[in-house]
Structure formats: C-alpha cells, structure tokens
C-alpha positions, 0 to 999 in steps of 0.5 A: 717362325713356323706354327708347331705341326699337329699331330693330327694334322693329315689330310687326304683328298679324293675326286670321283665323278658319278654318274648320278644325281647328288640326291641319288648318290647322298644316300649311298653315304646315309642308307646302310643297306647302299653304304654296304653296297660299296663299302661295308659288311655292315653298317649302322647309320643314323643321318643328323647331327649327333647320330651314329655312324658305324661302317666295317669296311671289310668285315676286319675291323669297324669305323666308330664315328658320329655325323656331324652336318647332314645338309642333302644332297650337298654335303655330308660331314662325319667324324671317322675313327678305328674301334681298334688301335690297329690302325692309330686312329681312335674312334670320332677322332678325324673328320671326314667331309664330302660335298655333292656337286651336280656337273650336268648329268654327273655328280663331282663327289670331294672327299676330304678326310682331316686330323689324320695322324702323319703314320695313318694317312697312308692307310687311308689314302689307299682306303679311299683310292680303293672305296670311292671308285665302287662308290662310283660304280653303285651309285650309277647303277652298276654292281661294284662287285664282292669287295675284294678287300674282305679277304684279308691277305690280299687287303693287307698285301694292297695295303703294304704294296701302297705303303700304308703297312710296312713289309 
C-alpha cells in the first residue's frame, strides 16, 4: 500500500558550477550586502542556527525564514517561506539545503528546496532556475546585472511563460 502523499512533500533541485572557492561563494548566502548582489533588493541575515534570514528577491515580496545549520564553507540550511499568501508557501514552512563542494578550481553548489507544497513547486523551481545563475556570475567576480525580475510584469510573464502562474 503506498504512503499517503504530504502536502508538502515538493522537492526542487538545482546544480550551478561557480567559479570560486567554497568560502568565497558561502558568503554570498550569508552576507546581506553580496546576497543582494544576486538575489535580493534587501536582505537581513543573521548566519547561525535560530537566526533571521529575510531576503526580497524582487522588491515584490519578502521570504521569511530562519537559518538552520551554518557548517562553513560546506553546507548552509535554512527554512524558506513567503510573508504573503500569495505564493502558498508560509513563512519558515520549507526548507531549503545547499552544500559547497570544491571541483578543482570551481565550486559545485547543490541546491535542494524541500516541503514545497505540489501548486508551489513551479514557482520555485523557476525562481532558482532564474537566481542560481546570477549567484554564478557574483560570485565569480563578475556583475550579474539589475535583476531583471524587479519589473514586475516581466517577473509575472517569466513566471507563467514556466508554468508556475496560470495564464
């Protein structure tokens, strides 16, 4: 008999080489002023377990959560949630792992956000697909650029165009 599915049993995962040290790219997910850099208008971050972490991807609506596991430069945990009901996904109420890994001269970041409710994995599958290559760019030293995601109507129409809102 098959285990009764959880409502919040989505899973997204994500791979993105960087060229950088693990050190160098755990601070760009632990330093507000280089979160912003690649993902965020603003960012409030308090690395360790039980601290804050607050990012506004977009200027449109802010993640709620708290870090989890702080283990530099390997592995950074914190819980991810939505201070809007907008997105079905309350605050601190998913999780999201990512653990450094050094490849020679790069660094292989793994990304796994877990307890997605089944109607939000869309959207934040298309939201890491859209973050984690500037992540890749910022922390290599190069300028990702103004997040094109800040105007609102071409993050909505990004948004539907990957299925995560309907038309």
């Amino acid at each position: 008999m098959a285990a009764e599915q959880s409502k919040t049993d989505g899973l997204v995962e994500h791979e993105v080489r960087v060229a950088a040290t693990p050190d160098r790219v755990f601070d760009y997910f632990t330093d507000p002023a280089k979160m912003v850099q690649w993902m965020g208008t603003v960012a409030t971050l308090d690395p360790r377990p039980g601290g804050v972490c607050r990012i506004n991807p977009s200027g449109h609506a802010a993640m709620l959560g708290e870090f989890v596991e702080v283990d530099r430069p390997r592995r950074v945990v914190f819980t991810w949630g939505w201070e809007t009901t907008l997105f079905k996904t309350p605050p601190q109420s998913t999780l999201v792992e990512v653990s450094l890994t050094r490849d020679g001269q790069e660094t292989v970041v793994r990304l796994a956000h877990r307890r997605l409710r089944p109607e939000a994995v869309a959207l934040h599958r298309a939201g890491w697909q859209h973050y984690l290559p500037r992540l890749a760019l910022a922390a290599s030293g190069d300028n990702p650029g103004r997040d094109p995601w800040r105007d609102p109507f071409l993050n909505i129409q990004q948004l539907r165009d990957a299925g995560a809102l309907p038309e």
